[in-house]
C-alpha positions in Angstrom: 24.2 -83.1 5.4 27.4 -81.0 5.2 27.1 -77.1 5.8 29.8 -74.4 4.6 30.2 -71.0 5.2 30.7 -68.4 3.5 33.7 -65.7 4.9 32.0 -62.5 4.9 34.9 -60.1 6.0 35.7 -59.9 2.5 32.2 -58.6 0.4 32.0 -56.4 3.9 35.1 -54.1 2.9 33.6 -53.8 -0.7 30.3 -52.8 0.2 31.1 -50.3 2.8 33.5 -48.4 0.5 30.8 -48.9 -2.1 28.2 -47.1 0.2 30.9 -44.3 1.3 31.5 -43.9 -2.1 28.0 -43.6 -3.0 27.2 -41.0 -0.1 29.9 -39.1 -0.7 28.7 -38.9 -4.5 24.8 -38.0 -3.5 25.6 -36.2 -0.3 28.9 -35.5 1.1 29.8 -33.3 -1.6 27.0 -30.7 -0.6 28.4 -30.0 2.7 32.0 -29.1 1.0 29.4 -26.6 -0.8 27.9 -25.4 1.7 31.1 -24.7 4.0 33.1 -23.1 0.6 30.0 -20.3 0.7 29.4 -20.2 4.6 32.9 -19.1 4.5 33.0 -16.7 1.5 29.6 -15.2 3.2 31.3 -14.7 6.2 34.7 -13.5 5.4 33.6 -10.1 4.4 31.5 -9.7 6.9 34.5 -10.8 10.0 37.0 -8.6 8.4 34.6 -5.6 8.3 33.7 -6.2 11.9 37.5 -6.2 13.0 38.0 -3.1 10.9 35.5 -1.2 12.7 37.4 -2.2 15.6 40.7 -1.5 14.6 41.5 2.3 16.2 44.0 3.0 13.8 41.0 3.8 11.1 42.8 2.0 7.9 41.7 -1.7 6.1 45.2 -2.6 6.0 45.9 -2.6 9.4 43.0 -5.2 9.6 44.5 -7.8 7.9 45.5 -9.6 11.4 41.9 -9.8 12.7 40.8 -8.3 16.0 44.6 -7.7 16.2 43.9 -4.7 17.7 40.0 -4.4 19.3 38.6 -1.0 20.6 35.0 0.7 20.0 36.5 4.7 19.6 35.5 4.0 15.8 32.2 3.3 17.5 32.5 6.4 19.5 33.4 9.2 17.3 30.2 8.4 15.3 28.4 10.5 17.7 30.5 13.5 16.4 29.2 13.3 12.7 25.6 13.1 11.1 26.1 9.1 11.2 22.3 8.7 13.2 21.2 11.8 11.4 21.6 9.6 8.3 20.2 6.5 10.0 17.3 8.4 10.7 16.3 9.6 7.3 17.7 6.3 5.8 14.9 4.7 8.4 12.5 6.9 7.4 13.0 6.9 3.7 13.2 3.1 3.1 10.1 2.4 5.4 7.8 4.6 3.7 8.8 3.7 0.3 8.5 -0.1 1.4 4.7 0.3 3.1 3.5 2.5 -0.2 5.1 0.0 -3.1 3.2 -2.8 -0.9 0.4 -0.4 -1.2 0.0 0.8 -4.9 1.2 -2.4 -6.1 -1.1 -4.4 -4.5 -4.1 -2.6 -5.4 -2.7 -2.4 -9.0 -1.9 -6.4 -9.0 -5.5 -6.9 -7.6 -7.5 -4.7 -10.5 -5.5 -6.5 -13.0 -5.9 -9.6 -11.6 -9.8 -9.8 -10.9 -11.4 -6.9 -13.0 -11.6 -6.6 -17.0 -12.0 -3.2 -18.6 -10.6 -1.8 -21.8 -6.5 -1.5 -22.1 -6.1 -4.4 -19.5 -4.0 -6.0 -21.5 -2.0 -3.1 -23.1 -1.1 -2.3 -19.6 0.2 -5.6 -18.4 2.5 -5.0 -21.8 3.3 -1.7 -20.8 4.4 -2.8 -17.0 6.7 -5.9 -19.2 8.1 -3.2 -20.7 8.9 -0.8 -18.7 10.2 -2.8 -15.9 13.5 -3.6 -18.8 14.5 -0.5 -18.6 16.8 0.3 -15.3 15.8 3.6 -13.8 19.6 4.9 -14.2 18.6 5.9 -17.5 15.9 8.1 -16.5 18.9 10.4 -14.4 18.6 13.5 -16.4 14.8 13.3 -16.7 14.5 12.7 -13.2 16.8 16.1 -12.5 15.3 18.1 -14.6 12.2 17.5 -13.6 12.6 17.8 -9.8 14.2 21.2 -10.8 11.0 22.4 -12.2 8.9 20.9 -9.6 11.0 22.5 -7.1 10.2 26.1 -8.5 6.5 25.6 -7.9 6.3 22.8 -4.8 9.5 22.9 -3.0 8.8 20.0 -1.4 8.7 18.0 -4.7 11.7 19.6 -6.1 15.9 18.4 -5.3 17.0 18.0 -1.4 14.1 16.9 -0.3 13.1 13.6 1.3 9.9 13.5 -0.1 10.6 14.1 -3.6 13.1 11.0 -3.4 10.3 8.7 -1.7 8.1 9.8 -5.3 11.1 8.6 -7.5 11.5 5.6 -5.9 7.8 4.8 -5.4 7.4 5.7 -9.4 10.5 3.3 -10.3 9.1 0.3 -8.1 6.0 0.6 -9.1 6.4 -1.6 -12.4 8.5 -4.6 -11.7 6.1 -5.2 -8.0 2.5 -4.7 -9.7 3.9 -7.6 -12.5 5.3 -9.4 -9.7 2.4 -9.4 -7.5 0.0 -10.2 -10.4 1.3 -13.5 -10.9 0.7 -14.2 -7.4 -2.9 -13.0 -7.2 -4.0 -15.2 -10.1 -3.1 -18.1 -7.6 -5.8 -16.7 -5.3 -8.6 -19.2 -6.5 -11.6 -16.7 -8.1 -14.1 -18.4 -5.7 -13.5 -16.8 -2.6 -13.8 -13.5 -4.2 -17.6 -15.2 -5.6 -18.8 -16.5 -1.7 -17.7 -13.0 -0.1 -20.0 -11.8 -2.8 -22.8 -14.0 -1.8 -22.1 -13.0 1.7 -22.7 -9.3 0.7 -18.9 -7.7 1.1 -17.9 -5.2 -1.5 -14.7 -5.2 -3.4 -12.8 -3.2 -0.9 -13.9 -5.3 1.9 -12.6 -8.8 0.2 -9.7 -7.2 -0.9 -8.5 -6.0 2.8 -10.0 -8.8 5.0 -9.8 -11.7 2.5 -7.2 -11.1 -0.6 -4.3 -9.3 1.1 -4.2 -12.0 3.9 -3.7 -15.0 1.1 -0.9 -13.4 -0.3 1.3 -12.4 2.5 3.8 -13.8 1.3 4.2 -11.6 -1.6 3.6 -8.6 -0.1 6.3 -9.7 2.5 8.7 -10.0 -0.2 7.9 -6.8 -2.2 8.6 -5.5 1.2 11.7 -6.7 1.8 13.0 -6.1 -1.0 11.7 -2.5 -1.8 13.5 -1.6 1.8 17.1 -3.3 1.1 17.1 -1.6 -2.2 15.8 2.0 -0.8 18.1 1.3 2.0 21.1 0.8 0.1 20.7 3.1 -3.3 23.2 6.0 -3.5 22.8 7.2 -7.0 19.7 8.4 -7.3 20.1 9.6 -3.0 23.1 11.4 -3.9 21.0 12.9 -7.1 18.9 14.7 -4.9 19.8 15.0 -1.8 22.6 17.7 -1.6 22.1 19.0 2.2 24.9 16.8 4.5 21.9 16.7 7.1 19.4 15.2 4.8 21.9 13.2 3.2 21.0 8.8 3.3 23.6 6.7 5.1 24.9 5.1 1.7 25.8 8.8 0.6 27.5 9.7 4.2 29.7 6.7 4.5 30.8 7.6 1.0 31.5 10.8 1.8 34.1 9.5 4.4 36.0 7.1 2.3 35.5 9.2 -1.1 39.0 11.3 -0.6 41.9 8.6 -0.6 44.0 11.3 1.4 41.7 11.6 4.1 39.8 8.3 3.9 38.4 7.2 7.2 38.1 3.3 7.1 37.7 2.7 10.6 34.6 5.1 11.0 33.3 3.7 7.3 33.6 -0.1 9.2 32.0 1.0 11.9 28.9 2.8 10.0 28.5 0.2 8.0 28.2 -2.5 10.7 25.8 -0.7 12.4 23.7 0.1 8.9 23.1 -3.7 8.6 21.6 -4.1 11.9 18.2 -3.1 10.4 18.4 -5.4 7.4 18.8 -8.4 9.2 16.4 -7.1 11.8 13.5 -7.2 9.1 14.5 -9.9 7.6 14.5 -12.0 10.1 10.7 -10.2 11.4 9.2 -10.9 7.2 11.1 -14.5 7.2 8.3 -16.9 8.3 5.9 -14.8 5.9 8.3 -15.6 3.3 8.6 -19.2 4.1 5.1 -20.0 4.7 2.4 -20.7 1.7 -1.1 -19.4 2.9 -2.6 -20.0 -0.2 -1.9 -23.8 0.1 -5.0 -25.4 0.8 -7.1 -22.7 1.7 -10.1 -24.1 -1.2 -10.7 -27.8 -1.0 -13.3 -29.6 -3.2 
């Protein structure tokens, strides 16, 4: 009986160009995506970098990078209110970030588990308010911590405090809707067997509730400090001492006048002013990423 064979050089070629094809199609197409933003992430942040290293203190002189590298920008910060302004940047964005974790959370949780009259008008309210962007409240916000100020100085314009409250009062919205949706995933019977058990509410809410939804509070967290961190209108609003002033509203101050516009010292602030960013992002990040809620009733 006679055998033949087929050549098989030739459907090889087709069906190797075929599967290139086809990866490049499915996959190859996200790594071009993901280098086009690792680059445009990056870029900012090298050219700032060799900025703060340029001595000569202007952005263009930056354009050939680490063309010229030496750390007196880094030096001469010591001379100005540059860790003055850490310092009460620190101070301000941590406190506002532990109490929106805190009044939200206990908000979230009373809408979440209890049922009492106006439940549901709030929840409304909350939708509501959280549409309208706290730079419309500017005025109100003034005028009010000028009368306060009269009466509590502490409450009133240039001081510390007073801008925790207004930040506090302008979080407080948007997190307690946020954080509502994520206690309803907290399944109702765990809250029923610490009853059995004999805890009160306060003791299932610290030991048991707050633990399942980490996640969220790491997130509120997060966010509530970039965005205290970062704000300069309503810092600049009331703070109006240099020494009490937030480190968005003292690197402006230094790049504000064109004439006299100090980008080298600005580059340099403002590398060092994302140190603690990425430091407590990278501390909340497996909070963030992990789901302790997943399996935690069975059955």
């Amino acid at each position: 009986m006679a055998t033949t064979t087929v050549p098989t050089g030739r459907t090889a070629a087709p069906q190797h160009r075929l599967s290139r094809r086809r990866w490049w199609s499915e996959v190859g197409w996200r790594y071009v995506v993901a280098v086009v933003a690792i680059v445009y992430a990056v870029w900012p942040i090298v050219y700032i970098i060799s900025a703060s290293l340029a001595e000569r203190g202007t952005l263009t002189g930056s354009n050939a990078l680490f063309a010229d590298v030496s750390a007196a920008n880094y030096g001469k910060l010591g001379d100005t209110y540059f860790w003055t302004w850490l310092a009460n940047t620190l101070v301000i964005a941590s406190t506002t970030a532990v109490g929106t974790v805190l009044m939200g959370a206990a908000a979230a949780y009373a809408f979440s588990r209890f049922r009492f009259r106006g439940r549901r008008g709030g929840l409304i309210a909350l939708l509501i308010i959280q549409m309208f962007p706290q730079l419309l409240a500017f005025v109100a916000i003034f005028l009010l911590l000028l009368v306060l100020g009269e009466v509590t100085p502490v409450l009133g314009l240039n001081s510390r405090v007073a801008l925790i409250m207004v930040y506090l009062g302008g979080a407080l919205g948007v997190n307690t809707f946020l954080m509502y949706g994520f206690f309803n995933t907290v399944p109702r019977e765990l809250d029923e067997a610490a009853k059995i058990d004999g805890a009160t509410h306060a003791q299932t809410y610290w030991t048991i509730i707050l633990r399942l939804v980490a996640p969220i509070l790491a997130v509120v967290a997060l966010l509530s400090f970039i965005s205290s961190f970062s704000d300069f209108l309503l810092a600049k609003l009331v703070l109006q001492s240099e020494s009490k002033w937030t480190l968005a509203v003292g690197l402006y101050g230094w790049v504000s006048d064109q004439l006299s516009a100090n980008w080298g010292l600005f580059a340099a602030g403002a590398t060092i002013g994302a140190i603690p960013i990425v430091l407590i992002f990278l501390f909340l990040q497996r909070y963030i990423v992990s789901g302790l809620t997943a399996g935690s009733v069975k059955g």
